[in-house]
Structures are given as C-alpha cells and as structure tokens.
ROTOR-718689 format. One record per residue (C-alpha): z, x, y; residue in three letters. Coordinates in steps of 0.05 Angstrom, whole numbers, plus 5000, padded with zeros to 4 digits. Each point is the difference from the previous one (the first is absolute). Example, Ala and Ser with C-alpha at 12.3 -4.5 7.8 and 13.67 -1.06 7.14 Angstrom:
REM residues 2
+------+------+------+-----+
!    w !    u !    v ! res !
+------+------+------+-----+
! 5156 ! 5246 ! 4910 ! ALA !
! 4987 ! 5027 ! 5069 ! SER !
+------+------+------+-----+
END
This chain:
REM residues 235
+------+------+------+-----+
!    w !    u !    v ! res !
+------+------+------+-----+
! 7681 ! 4824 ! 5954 ! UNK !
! 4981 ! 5055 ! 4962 ! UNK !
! 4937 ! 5002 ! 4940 ! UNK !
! 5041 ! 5003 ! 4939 ! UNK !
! 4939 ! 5019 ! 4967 ! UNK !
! 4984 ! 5060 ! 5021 ! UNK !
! 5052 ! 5034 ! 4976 ! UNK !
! 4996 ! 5029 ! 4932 ! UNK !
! 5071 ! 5016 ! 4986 ! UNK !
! 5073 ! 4977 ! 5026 ! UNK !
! 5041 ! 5062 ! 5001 ! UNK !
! 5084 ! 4972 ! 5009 ! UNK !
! 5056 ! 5028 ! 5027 ! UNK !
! 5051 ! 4995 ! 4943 ! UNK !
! 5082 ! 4991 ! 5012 ! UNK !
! 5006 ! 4949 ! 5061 ! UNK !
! 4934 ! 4970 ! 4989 ! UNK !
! 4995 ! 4984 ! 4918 ! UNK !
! 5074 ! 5017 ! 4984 ! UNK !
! 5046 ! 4966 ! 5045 ! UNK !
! 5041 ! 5069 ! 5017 ! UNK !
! 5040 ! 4972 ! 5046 ! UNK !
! 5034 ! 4949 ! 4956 ! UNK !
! 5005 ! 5061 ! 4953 ! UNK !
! 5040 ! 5048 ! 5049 ! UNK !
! 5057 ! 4949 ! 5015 ! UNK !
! 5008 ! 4983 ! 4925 ! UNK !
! 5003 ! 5076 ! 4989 ! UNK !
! 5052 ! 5018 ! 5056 ! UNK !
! 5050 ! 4938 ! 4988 ! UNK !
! 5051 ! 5041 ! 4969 ! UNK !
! 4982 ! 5057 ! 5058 ! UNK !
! 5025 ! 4943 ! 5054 ! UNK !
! 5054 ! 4981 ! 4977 ! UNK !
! 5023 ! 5071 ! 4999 ! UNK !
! 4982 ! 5007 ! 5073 ! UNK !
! 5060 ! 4996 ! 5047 ! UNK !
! 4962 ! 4953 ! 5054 ! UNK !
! 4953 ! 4951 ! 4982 ! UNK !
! 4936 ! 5010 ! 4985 ! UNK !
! 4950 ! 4936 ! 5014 ! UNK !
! 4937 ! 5004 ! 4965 ! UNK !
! 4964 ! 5015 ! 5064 ! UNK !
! 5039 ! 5060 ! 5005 ! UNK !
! 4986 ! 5025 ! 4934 ! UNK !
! 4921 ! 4988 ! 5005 ! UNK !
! 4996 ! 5032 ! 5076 ! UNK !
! 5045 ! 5063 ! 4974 ! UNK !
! 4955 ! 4999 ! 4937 ! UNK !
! 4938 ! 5001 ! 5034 ! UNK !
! 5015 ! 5063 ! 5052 ! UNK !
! 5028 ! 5040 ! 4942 ! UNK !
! 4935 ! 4988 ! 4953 ! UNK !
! 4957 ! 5020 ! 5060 ! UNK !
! 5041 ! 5058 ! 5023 ! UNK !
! 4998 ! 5030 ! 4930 ! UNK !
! 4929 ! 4992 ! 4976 ! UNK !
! 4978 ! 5016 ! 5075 ! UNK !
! 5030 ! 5085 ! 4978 ! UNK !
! 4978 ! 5038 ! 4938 ! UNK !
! 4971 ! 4953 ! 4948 ! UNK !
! 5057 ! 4995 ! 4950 ! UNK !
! 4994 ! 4944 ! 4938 ! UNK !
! 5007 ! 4929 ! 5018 ! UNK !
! 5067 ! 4994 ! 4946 ! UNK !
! 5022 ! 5064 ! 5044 ! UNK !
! 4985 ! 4955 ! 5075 ! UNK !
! 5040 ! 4947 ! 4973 ! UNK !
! 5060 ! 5047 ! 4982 ! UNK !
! 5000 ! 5024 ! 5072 ! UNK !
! 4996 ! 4930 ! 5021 ! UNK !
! 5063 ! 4979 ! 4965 ! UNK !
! 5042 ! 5070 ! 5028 ! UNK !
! 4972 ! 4972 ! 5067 ! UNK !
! 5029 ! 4937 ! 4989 ! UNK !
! 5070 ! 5016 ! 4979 ! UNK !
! 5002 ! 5054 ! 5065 ! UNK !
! 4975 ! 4943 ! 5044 ! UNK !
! 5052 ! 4950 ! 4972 ! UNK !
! 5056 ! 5050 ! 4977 ! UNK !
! 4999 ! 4991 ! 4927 ! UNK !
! 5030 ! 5064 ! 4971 ! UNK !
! 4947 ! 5028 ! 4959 ! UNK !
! 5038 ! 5010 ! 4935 ! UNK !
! 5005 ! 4921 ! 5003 ! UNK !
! 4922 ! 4996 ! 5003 ! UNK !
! 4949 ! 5008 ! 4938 ! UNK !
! 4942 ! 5033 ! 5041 ! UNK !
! 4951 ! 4975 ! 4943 ! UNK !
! 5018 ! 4929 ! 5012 ! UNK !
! 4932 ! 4983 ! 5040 ! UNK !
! 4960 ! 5033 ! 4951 ! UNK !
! 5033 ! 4978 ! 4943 ! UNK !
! 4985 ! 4930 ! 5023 ! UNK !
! 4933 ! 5008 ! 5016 ! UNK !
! 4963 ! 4977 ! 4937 ! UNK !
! 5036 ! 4934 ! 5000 ! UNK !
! 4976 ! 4983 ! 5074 ! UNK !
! 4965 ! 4940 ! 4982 ! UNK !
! 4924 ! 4972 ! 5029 ! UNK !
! 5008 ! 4947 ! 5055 ! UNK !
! 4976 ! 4935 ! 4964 ! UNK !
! 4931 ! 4992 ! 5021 ! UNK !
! 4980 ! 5079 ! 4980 ! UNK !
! 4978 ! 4988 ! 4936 ! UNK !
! 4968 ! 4939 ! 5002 ! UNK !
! 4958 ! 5026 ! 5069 ! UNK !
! 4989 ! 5061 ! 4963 ! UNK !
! 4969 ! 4967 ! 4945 ! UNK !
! 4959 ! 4959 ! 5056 ! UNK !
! 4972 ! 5067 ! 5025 ! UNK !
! 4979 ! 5028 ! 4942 ! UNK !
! 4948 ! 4956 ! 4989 ! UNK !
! 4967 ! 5024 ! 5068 ! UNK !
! 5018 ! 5074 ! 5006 ! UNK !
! 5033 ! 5054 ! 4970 ! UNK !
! 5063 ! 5015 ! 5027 ! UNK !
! 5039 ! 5068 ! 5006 ! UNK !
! 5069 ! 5018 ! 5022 ! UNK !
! 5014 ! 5054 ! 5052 ! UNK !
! 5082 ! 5006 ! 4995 ! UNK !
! 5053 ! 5040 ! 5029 ! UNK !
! 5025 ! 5018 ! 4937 ! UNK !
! 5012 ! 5032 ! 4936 ! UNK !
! 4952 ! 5001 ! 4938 ! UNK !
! 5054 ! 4985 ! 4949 ! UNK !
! 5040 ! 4951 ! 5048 ! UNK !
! 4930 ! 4966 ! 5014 ! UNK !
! 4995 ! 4982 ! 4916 ! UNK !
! 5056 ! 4968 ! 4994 ! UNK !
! 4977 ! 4956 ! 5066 ! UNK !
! 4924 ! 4995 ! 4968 ! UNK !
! 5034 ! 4956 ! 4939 ! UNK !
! 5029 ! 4957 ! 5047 ! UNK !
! 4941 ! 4983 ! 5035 ! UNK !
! 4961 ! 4981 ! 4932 ! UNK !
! 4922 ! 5002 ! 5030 ! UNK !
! 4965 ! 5071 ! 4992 ! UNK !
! 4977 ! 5047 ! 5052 ! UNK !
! 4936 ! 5036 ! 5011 ! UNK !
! 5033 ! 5059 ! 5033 ! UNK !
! 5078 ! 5022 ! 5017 ! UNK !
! 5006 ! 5050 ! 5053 ! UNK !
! 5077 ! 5022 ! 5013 ! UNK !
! 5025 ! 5042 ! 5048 ! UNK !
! 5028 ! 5050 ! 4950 ! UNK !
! 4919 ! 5008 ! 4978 ! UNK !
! 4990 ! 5016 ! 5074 ! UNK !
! 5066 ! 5040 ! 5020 ! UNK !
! 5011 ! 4961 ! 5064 ! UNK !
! 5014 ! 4934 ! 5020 ! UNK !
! 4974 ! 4941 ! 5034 ! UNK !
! 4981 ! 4998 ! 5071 ! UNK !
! 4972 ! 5061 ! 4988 ! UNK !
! 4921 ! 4983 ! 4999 ! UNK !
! 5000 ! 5056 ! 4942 ! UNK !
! 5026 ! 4940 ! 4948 ! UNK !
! 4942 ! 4960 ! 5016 ! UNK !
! 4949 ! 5056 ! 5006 ! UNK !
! 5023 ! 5015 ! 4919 ! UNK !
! 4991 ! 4926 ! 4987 ! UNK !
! 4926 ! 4999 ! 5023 ! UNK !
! 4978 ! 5067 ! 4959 ! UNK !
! 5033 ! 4971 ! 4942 ! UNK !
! 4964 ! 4931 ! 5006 ! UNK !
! 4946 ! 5029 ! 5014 ! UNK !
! 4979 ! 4941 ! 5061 ! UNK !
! 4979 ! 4997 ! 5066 ! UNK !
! 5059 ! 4991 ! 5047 ! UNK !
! 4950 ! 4930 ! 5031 ! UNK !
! 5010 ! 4976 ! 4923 ! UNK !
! 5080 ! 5003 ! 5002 ! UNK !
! 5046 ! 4956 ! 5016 ! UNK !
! 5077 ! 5020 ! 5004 ! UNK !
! 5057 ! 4942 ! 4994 ! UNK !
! 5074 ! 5019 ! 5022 ! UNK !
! 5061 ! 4977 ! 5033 ! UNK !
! 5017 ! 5070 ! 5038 ! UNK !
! 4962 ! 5006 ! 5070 ! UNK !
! 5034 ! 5067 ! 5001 ! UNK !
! 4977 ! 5024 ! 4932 ! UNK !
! 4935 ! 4976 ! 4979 ! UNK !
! 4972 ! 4952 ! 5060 ! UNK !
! 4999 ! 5061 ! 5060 ! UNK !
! 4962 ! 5061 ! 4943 ! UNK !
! 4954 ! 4943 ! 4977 ! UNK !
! 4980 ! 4978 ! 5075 ! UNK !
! 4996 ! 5083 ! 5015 ! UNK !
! 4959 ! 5012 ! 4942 ! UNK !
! 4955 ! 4927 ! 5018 ! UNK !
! 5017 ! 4971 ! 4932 ! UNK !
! 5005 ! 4927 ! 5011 ! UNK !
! 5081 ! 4972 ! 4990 ! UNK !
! 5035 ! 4936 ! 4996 ! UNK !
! 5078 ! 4997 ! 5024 ! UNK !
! 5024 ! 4960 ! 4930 ! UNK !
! 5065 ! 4988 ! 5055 ! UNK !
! 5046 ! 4977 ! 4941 ! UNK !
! 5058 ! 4995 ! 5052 ! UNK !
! 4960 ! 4947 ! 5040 ! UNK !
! 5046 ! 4950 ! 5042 ! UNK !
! 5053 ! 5055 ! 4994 ! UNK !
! 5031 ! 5052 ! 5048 ! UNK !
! 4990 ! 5073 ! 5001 ! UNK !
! 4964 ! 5048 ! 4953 ! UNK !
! 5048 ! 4998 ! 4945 ! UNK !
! 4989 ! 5071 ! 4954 ! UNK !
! 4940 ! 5013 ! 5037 ! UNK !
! 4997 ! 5051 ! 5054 ! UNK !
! 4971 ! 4965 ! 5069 ! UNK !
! 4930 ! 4998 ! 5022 ! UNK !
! 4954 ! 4963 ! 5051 ! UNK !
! 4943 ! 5025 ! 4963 ! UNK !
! 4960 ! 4925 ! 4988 ! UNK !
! 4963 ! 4987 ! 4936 ! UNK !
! 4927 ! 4966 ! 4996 ! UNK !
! 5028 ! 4935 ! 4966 ! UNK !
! 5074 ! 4975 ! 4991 ! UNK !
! 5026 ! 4959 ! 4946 ! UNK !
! 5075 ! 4985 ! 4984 ! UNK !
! 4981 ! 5008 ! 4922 ! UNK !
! 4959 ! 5013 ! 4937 ! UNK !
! 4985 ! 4933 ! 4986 ! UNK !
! 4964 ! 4985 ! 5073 ! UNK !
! 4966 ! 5058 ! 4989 ! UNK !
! 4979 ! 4992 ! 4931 ! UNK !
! 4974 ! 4921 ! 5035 ! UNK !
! 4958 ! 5027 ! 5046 ! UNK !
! 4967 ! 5048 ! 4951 ! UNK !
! 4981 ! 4947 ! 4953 ! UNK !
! 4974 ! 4961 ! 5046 ! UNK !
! 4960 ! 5058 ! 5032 ! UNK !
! 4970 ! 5004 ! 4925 ! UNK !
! 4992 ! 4928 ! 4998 ! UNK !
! 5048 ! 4992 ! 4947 ! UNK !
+------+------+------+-----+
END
C-alpha cells in the first residue's frame, strides 16, 4: 500500500477518469449509428474511437475540438456514413455536457482536504471550462494539452505539469483510467500512478488505446480511492 501522505498534491487525468467520456461518446453518436449501414455495437464504436484519437494526437499537435473532428470523419469512413450525413462537430459539441461519474465530486471534495489537486488533460482550454463547472470543487493548477502543444503519452505533458506546480515529482501522485495515456509517461518519468480502472469487471479497453504498462496501486473508482486516503490521514 502506498503512504498517502507523502504526497503533496493529486494531479487527475480528466475525461475517462472524472467525466465519464465514454457514456458521453455513445450519447453523442446515437443519431451517427443509426445512419450507419451495419450495426455498430458500442464496443465497436469505443475500439474505433480509441485508435482514431491516438492516431491523430500521435502526428502534428492540432486542437483537441480539431482531434475529435478527425475522429468523427474516421468513423463515418470506417462505418460508411456518407460524410454530408455527418456533423463533424458532433463530439465536440457534446463535450461540455459529458457528465462526472457519481463518486467525482464527492471524492474530490474528500481530497481536498489532504492535498491539492491539479488536472493534466488531453484537451482544450475553453472545452476544459465548461467541464470545470461540472465538476463543482476548485483546482490548484489546470495543465491542458493545448498549454503544452502535444498530447498525452508524451512525457512532455507531465514534464509542463511539474514546472507549473512547482513539486517534486516524489510529492505527486497522478490518478487516471488510461494505462496508455497517463499510467506508462508517469511510470517513465517515476511519478507514482494509480490505474482508477473505471471499466473494472468489464472487457476490453473501451476508448482507451491498449497498454500493459502496470500502475503502483489499482482501484476500480474515486470513492475507494478517496477511502483509503482518509484513512491514511486518519480521518
């Protein structure tokens, strides 16, 4: 078990591990499958999803608003949707109703009393707002990769995050569901990670791009998490 208090801030992994994305990409591309001529299980959507994001914020760093366009032309090529039936904006569009998963806010609050906490996101400054009002409890520091100009696994995200902050890496601890994005940099960069595995008991990697890379702890949620801090604290 790790020694909660050690660490002087919790820096989080935002859309997957707060905001429950996932739930937020199928509600978004509804109309999109029914438009597709073969069916399109959720499974497919999420796997498509996830090798698209990479793909595209693996090249040039474009904005996140402009990854998610190139995500939904991928989609309608992959599942022949003519493109003058789809609304490229439709992910992005959607974004800033993705909602928190319902023990974010609550475990958030929980943390606050312990640490700061920070957010290090693959995403937008302006998309991020409209997320930060959903998510009610204040953060010490928001790092985004459109501050950075690249994305997440790239080590350079994190790097920015621990200038910024202005702590030793030993003092950090990072919280996210991607292995591939956030789990493999922070274990390169020896900032200590837990796997918040918020598809726990299911199959496959959902929007998330595989990776064996292994955290230091695992929980399937905020709210275990948030447990074992307290009582780390004694509270």
């Amino acid at each position: 078990m790790l020694d909660f208090r050690r660490f002087d801030v919790i820096t989080f992994d935002c859309y997957g591990t707060l905001i429950d994305w996932e739930s937020g990409i199928l509600d978004a591309l509804r109309s999109f499958r029914d438009d597709a001529p073969r069916r399109a299980s959720d499974d497919d959507l999420l796997e498509v999803y996830a090798a698209l994001e990479a793909t595209l914020e693996g090249g040039d760093y474009i904005l996140y608003r402009d990854v998610l366009r190139g995500v939904m032309r991928g989609l309608a090529l992959r599942f022949s949707v003519p493109l003058d039936r789809v609304d490229l904006d439709t992910l992005a569009a959607s974004l800033p109703r993705w909602k928190p998963f319902s023990d974010t806010i609550g475990s958030l609050r929980r943390f606050k009393r312990h640490c700061k906490l920070a957010i290090v996101s693959n995403t937008d400054d302006d998309l991020f707002a409209h997320t930060a009002r959903t998510l009610e409890v204040p953060f010490d520091w928001v790092i985004t990769a459109e501050q950075v100009g690249s994305y997440k696994p790239s080590t350079e995200n994190f790097e920015r995050a621990l200038a910024v902050m202005g702590i030793p890496k030993e003092r950090v601890l990072h919280a996210a569901q991607s292995r591939f994005h956030d789990v493999a940099p922070a274990r390169a960069l020896g900032i200590t990670s837990v796997w918040v595995n918020r598809r726990h008991g299911r199959t496959g990697e959902g929007a998330t791009a595989r990776s064996g890379a292994q955290p230091d702890l695992e929980v399937p949620d905020l709210k275990t998490l948030a447990d074992l801090i307290d009582a780390a604290f004694g509270a």
